[in-house]
Backbone as a ProteinNet text record, in pm:
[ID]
protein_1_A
[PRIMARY]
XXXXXXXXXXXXXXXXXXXXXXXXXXXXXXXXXXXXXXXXXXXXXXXXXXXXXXXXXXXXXXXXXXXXXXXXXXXXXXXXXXXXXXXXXXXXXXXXXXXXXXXXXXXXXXXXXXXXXXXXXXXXXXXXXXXXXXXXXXXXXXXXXXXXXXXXXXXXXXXXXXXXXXXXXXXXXXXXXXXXXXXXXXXXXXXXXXXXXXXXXXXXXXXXXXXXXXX
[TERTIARY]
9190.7	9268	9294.4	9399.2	9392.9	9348.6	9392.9	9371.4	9352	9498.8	9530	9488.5	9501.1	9419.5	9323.8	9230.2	9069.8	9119.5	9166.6	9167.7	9232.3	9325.8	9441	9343.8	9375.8	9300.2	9213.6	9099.6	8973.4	8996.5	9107.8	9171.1	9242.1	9358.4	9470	9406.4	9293	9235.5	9130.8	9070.4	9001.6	9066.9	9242.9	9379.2	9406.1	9425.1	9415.3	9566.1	9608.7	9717.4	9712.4	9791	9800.1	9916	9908.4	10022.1	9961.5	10028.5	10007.9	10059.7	10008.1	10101.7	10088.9	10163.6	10110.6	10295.8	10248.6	10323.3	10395.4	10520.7	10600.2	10506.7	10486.6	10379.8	10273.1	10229.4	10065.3	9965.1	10087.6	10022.3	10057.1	10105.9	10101.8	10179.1	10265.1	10332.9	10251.8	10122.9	9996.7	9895.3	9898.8	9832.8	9870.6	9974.4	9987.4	10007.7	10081.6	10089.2	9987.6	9854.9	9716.9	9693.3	9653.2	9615.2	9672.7	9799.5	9893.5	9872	9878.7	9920.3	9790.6	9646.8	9522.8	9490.3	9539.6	9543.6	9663.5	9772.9	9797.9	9776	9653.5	9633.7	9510.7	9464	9322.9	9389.3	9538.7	9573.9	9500.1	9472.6	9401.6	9552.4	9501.9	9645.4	9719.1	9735.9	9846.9	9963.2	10079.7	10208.5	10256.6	10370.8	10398.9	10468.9	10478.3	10553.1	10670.1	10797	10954.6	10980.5	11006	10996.2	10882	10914.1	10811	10715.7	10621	10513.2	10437.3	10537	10476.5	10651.1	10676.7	10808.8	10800.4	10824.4	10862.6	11020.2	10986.7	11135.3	11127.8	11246.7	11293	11400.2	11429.1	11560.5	11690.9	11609.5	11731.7	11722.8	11799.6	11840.1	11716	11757.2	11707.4	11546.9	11479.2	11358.2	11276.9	11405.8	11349.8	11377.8	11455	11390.3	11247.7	11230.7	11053.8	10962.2	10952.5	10883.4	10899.8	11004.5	11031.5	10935.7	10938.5	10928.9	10746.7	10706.4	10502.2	10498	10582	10479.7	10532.7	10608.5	10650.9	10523.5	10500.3	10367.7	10262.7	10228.7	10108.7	10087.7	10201.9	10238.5	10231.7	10235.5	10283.1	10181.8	10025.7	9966.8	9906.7	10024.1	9998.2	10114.7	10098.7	10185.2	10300.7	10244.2	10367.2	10483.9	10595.7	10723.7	10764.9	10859.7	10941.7	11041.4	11127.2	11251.6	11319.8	11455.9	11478.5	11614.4	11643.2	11767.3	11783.1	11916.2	11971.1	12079.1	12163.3	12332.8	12389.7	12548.1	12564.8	12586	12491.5	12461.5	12535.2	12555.6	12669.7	12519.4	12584.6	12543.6	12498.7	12547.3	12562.8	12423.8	12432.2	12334.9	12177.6	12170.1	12090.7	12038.3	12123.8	12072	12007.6	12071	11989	11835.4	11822.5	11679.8	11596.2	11656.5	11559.9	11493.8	11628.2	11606.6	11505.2	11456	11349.6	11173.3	11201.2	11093.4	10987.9	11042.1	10922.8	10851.3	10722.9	10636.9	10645.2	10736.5	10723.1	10900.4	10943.4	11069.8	11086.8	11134.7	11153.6	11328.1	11343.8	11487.1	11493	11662.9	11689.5	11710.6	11729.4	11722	11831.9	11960.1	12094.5	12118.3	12100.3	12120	12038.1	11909.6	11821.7	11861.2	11862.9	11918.1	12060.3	12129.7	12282.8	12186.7	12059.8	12014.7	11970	11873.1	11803.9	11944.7	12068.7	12102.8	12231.9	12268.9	12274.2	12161.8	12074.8	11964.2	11957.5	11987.2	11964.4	11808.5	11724.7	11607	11505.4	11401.9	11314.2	11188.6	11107.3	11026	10945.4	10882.2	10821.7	10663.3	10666.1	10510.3	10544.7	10580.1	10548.9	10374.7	10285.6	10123.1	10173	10231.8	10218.8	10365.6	10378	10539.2	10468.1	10556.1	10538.1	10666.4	10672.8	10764.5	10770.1	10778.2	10776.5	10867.7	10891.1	10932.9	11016.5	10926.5	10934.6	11033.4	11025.6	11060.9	11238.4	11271.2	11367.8	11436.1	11389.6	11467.8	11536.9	11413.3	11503.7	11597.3	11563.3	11690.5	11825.3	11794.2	11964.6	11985.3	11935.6	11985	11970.3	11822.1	11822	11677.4	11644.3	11577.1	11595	11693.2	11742.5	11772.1	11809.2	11778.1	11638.5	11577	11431.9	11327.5	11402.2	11327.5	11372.2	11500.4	11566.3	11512.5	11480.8	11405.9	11261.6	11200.8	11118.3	11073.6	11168.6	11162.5	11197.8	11230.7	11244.3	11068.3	10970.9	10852.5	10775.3	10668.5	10545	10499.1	10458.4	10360.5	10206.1	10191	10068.7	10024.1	10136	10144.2	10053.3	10061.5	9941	10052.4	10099.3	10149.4	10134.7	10205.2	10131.8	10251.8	10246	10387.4	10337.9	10417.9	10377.6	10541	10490.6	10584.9	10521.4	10650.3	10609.7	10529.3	10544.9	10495.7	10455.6	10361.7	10347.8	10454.6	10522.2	10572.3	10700.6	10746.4	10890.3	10906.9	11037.3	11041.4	11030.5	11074.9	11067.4	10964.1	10922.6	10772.9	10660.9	10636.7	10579.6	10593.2	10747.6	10769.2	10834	10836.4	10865.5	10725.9	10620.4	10464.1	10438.7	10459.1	10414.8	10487.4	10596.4	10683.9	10621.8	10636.7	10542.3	10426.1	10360.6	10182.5	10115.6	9970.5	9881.6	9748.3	9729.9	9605.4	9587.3	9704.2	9686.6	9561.4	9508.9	9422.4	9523.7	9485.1	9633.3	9550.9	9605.8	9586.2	9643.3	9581.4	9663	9584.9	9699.1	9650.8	9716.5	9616.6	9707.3	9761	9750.6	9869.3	10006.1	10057.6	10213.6	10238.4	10390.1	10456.9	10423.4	10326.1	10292.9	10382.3	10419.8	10495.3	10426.8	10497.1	10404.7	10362.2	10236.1	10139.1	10171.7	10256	10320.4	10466.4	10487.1	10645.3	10657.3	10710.2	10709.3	10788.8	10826.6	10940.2	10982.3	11086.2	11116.7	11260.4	11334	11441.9	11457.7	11588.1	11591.7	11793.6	11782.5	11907.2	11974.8	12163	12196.2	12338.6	12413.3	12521.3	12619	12665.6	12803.6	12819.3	12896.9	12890.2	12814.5	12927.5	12865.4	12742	12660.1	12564.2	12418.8	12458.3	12392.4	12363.4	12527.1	12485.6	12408.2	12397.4	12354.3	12186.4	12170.9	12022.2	11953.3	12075.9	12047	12008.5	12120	12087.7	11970.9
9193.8	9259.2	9404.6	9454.5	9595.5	9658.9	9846.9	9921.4	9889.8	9873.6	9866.3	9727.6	9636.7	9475	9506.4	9568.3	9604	9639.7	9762.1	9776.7	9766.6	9663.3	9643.7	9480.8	9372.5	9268.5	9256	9307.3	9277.6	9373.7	9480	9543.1	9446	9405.8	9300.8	9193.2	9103.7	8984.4	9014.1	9166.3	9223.7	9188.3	9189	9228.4	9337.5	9440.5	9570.5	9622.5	9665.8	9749.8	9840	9788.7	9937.6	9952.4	10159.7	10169.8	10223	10163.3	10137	10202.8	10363.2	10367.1	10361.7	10257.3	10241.3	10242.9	10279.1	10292.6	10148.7	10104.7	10006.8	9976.8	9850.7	9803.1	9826.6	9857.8	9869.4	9688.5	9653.8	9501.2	9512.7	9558.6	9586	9460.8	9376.9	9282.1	9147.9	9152.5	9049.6	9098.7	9210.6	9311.9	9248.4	9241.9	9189.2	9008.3	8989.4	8787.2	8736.5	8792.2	8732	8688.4	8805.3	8787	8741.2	8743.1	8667.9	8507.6	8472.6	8346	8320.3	8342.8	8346	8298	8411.6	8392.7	8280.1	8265.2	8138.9	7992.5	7979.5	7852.3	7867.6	7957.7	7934.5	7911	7914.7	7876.3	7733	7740.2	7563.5	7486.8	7386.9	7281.3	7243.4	7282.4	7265.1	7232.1	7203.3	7189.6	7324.4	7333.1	7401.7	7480	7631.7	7704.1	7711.8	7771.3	7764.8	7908.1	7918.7	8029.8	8032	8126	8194.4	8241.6	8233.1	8302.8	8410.4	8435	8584.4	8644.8	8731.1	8793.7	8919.4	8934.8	9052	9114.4	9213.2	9299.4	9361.1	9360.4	9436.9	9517.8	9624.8	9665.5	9581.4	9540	9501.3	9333.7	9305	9126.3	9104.8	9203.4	9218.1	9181.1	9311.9	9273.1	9170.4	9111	9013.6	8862.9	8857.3	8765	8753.6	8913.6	8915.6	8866.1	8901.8	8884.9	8732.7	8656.6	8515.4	8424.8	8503.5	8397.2	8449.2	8537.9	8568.9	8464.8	8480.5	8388.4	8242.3	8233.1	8037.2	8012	8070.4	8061.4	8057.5	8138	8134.7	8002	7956.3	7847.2	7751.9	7716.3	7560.9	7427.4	7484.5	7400.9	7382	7458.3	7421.5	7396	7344	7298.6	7388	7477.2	7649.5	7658.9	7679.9	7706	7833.1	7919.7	8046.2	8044.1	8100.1	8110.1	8265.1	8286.7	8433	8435.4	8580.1	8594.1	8665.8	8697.9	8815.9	8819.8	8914.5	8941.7	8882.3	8876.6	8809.9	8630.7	8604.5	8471.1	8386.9	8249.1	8194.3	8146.7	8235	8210	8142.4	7996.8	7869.9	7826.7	7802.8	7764.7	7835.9	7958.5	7994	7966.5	7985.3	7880.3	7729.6	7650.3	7556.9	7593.2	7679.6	7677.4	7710.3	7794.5	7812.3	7686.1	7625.7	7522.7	7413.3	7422.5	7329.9	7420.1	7542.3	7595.2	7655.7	7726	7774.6	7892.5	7876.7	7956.5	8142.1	8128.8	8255.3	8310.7	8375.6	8435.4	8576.5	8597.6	8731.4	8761	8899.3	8895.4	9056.9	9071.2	9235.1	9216.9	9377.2	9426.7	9338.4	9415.6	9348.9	9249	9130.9	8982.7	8924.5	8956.4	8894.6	8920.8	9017.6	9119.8	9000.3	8991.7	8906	8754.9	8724.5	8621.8	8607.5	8713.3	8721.3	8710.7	8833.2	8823.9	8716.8	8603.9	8475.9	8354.8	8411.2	8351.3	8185.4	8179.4	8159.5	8130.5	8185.8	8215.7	8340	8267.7	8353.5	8381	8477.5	8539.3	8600.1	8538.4	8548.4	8473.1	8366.6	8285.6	8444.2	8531.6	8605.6	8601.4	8622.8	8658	8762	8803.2	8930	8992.4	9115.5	9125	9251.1	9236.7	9348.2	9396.3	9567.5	9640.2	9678.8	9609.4	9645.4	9748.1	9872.9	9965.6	10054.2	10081.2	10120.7	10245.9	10303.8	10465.5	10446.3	10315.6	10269.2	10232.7	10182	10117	10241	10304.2	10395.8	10478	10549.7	10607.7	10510.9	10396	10279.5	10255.7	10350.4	10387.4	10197.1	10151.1	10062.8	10065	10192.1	10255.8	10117.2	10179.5	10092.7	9965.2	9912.4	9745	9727	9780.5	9752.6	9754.6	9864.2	9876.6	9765.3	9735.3	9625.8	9472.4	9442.4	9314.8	9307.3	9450.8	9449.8	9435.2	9435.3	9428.5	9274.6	9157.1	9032.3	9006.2	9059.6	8994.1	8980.8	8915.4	8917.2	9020.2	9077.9	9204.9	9224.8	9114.1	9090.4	9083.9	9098.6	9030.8	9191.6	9139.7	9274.8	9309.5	9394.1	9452.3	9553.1	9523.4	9631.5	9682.5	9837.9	9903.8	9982.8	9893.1	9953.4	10040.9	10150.4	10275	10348.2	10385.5	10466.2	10609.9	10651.8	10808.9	10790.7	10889.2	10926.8	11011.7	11081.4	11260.2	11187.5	11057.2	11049.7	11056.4	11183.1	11252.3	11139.6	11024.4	10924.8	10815.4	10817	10720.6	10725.9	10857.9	10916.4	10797.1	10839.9	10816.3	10624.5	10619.8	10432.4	10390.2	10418.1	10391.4	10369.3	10469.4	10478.5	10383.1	10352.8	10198.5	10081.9	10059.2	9915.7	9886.4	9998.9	9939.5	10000.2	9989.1	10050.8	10052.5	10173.8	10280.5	10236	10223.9	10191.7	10263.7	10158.2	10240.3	10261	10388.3	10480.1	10445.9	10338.6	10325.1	10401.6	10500.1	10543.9	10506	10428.6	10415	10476.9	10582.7	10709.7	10807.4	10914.5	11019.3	11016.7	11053.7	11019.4	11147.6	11064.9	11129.7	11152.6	11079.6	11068.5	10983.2	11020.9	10990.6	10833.1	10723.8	10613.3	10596	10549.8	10606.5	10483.8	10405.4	10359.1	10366.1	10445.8	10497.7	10659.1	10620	10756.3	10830.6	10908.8	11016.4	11105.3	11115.8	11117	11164.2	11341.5	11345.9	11331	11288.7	11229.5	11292	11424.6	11512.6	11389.3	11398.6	11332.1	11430.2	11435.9	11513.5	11464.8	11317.8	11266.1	11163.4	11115.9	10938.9	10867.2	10870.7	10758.9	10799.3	10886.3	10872.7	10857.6	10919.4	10824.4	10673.9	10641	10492	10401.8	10480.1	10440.9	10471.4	10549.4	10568.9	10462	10440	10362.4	10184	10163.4	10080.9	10011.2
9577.4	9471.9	9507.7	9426	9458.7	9381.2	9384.3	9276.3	9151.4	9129.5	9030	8931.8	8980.1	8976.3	8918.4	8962.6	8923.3	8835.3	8784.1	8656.4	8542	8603	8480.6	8364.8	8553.9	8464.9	8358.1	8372.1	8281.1	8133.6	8165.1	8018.7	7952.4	8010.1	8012.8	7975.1	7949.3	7956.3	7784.5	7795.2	7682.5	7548.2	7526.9	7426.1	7402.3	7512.2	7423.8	7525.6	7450.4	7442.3	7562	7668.4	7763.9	7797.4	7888.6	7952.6	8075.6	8204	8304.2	8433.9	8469.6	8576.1	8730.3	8844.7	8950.9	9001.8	9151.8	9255.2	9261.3	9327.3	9388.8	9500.8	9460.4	9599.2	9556.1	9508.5	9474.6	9384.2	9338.5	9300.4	9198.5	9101	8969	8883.7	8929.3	8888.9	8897.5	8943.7	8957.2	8858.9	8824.5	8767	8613.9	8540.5	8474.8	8418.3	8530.5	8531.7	8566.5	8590	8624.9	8475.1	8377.6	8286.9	8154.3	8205	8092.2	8133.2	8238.5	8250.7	8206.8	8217.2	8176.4	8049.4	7958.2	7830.8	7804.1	7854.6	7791.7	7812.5	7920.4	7918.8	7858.4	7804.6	7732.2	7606.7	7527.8	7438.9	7324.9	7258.7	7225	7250.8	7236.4	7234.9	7118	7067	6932.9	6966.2	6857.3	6893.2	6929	7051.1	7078.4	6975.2	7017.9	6907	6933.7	6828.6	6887.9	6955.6	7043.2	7113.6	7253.4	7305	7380.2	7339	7440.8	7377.5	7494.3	7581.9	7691.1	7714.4	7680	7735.1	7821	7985.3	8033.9	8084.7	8025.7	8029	8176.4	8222.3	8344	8331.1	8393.8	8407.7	8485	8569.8	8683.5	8692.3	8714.8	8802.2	8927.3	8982.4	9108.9	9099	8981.2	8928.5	8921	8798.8	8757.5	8864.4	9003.5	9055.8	9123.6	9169.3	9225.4	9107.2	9008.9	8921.3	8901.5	8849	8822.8	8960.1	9073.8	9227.9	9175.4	9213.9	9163.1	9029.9	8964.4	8822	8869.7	8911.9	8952.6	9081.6	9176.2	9238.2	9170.3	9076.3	8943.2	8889.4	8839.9	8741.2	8836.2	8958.7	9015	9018.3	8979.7	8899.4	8795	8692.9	8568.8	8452.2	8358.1	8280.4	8247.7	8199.9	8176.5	8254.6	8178.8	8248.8	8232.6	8337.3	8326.7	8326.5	8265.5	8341.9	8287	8352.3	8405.5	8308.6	8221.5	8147.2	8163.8	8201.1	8291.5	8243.4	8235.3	8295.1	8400.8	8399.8	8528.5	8493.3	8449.8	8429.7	8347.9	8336.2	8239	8095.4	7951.3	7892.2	7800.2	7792.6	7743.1	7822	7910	8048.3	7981.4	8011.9	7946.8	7814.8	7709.5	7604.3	7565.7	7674	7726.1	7780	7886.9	7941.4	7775.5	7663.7	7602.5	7503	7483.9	7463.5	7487.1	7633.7	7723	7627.5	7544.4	7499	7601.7	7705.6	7811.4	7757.1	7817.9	7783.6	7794	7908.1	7957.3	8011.6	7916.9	7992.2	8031.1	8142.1	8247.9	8208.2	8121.8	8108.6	8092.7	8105.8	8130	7967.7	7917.5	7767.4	7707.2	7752.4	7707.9	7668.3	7754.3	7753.3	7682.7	7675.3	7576.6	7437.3	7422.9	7268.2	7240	7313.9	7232.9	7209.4	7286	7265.9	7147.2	7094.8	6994.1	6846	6873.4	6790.3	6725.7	6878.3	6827.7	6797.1	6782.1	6740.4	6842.3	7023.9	7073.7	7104.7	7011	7061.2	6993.1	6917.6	6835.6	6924.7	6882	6930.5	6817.4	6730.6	6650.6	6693.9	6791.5	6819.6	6935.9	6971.5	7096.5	7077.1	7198	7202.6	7313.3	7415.6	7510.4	7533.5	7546.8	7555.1	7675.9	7800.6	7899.4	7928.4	7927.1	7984.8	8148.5	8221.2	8351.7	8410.9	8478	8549.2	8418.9	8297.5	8151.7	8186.8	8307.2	8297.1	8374.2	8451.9	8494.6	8377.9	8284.4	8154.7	8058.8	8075.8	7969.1	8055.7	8127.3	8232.9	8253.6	8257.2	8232.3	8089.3	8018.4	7846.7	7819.6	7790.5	7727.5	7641.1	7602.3	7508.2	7362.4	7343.8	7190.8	7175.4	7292.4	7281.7	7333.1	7361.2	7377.3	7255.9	7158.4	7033.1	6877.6	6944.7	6867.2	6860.2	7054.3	7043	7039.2	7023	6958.9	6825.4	6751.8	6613.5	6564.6	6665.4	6678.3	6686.5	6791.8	6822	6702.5	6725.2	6644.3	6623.2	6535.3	6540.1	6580.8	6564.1	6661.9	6781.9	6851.1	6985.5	7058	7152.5	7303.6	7372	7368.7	7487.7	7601.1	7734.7	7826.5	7894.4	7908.4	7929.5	8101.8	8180.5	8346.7	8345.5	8420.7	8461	8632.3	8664.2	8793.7	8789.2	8643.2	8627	8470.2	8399.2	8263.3	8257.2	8304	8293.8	8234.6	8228.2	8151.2	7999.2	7966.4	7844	7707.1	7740.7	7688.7	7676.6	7750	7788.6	7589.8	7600.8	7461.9	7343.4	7364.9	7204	7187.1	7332.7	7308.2	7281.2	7364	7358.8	7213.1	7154.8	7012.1	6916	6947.5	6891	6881.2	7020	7087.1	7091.4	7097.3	7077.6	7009.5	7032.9	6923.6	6996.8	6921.3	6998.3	7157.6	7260.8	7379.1	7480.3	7574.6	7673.9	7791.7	7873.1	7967.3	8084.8	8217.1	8325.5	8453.6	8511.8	8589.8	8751.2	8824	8946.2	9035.6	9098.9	9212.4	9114.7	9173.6	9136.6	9109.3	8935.9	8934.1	9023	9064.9	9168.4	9282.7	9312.4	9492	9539.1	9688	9783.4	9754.5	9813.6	9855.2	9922.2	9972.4	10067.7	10184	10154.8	10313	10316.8	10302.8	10309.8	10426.7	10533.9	10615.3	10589.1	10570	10579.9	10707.8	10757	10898.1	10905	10930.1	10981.2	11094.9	11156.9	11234	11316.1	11379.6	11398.2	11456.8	11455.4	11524.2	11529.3	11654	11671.5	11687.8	11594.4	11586.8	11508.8	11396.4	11319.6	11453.3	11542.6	11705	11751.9	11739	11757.4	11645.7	11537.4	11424.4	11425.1	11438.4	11475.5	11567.2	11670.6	11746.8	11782.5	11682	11680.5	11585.7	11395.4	11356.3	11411	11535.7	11560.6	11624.2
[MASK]
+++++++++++++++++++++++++++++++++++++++++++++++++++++++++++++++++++++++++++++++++++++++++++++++++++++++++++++++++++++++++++++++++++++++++++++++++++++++++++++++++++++++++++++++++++++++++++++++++++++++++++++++++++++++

């Protein structure tokens, strides 16, 4: 496990409310789908509820296929299904997957929000709602559909808010929306370089020879 692993899980697994900040690459997207997928197979067996019952938010498409491909590895021997709502996507189609009732959906703000408010899809059984790359979301001004389909979830539900830094002007006052009396994980220093990322100029004295260094 990593850093961050160590100390997200056994918080994350406790129910308690966190916000989470770790580097790209540091594990942090295991950091959370460990202990979600955890808690929902310790679920008792009842009839299923209508809706989901783990939702993580992403900013990007892109995101949310890394994230969708880690929890479908998680899931492949066990009953729990995911699936991914995005933009981009044909939305009929999507209404179908929710249809199938999976346990766990990975979707950007926007698209979910027209979901919620064709009532495509309730979120009232929610048990975990995660903000993944929290400080990316609000910088793509999706602050307010984030606080909107929040106001769709359960109020009960645990949530855990992962960001690259505390220092965003916004971070504050979404925190205080979404959760309650959160514990603050910080793995590494915000705003450290990433500690396998080199940095390296590199002179070149022509396009043609740029290129040719690039190459």
């Amino acid at each position: 496990t990593t850093a961050v692993q160590d100390l997200v899980i056994p918080a994350a697994l406790a129910g308690k409310d966190l916000v989470v900040s770790a580097e790209t690459g540091s594990g942090k997207t295991l950091a959370y789908l460990v202990p979600l997928v955890q808690r929902l197979l310790a679920l008792p067996e009842s009839p299923r509820a209508a809706g989901p019952q783990a939702l993580i938010l992403v900013p990007t498409r892109e995101l949310a296929r890394q994230v969708l491909k880690q929890c479908r590895a998680l899931l492949a021997k066990t009953p729990l299904q995911v699936y991914g709502v995005t933009g981009g996507a044909d939305f009929r189609y999507q209404q179908s997957l929710f249809r199938k009732n999976p346990e766990i959906i990975v979707a950007t703000p926007g698209r979910l929000l027209e979901h919620c408010e064709r009532k495509s899809t309730r979120l009232d059984s929610l048990q975990l709602l995660v903000l993944d790359e929290a400080d990316r979301m609000l910088d793509m001004g999706f602050r307010d559909d984030v606080l909107k389909i929040n106001g769709y979830c359960a109020s009960e539900r645990q949530a855990i808010m992962v960001s690259a830094t505390m220092n965003h002007r916004d971070l504050g006052s979404i925190s205080n929306s979404l959760l309650r009396s959160p514990q603050t994980i910080a793995a590494g220093a915000p705003r450290q370089p990433h500690s396998s990322i080199v940095h390296q100029v590199v002179l070149a004295d022509s396009l043609e020879h740029k290129d040719k260094l690039l190459l």
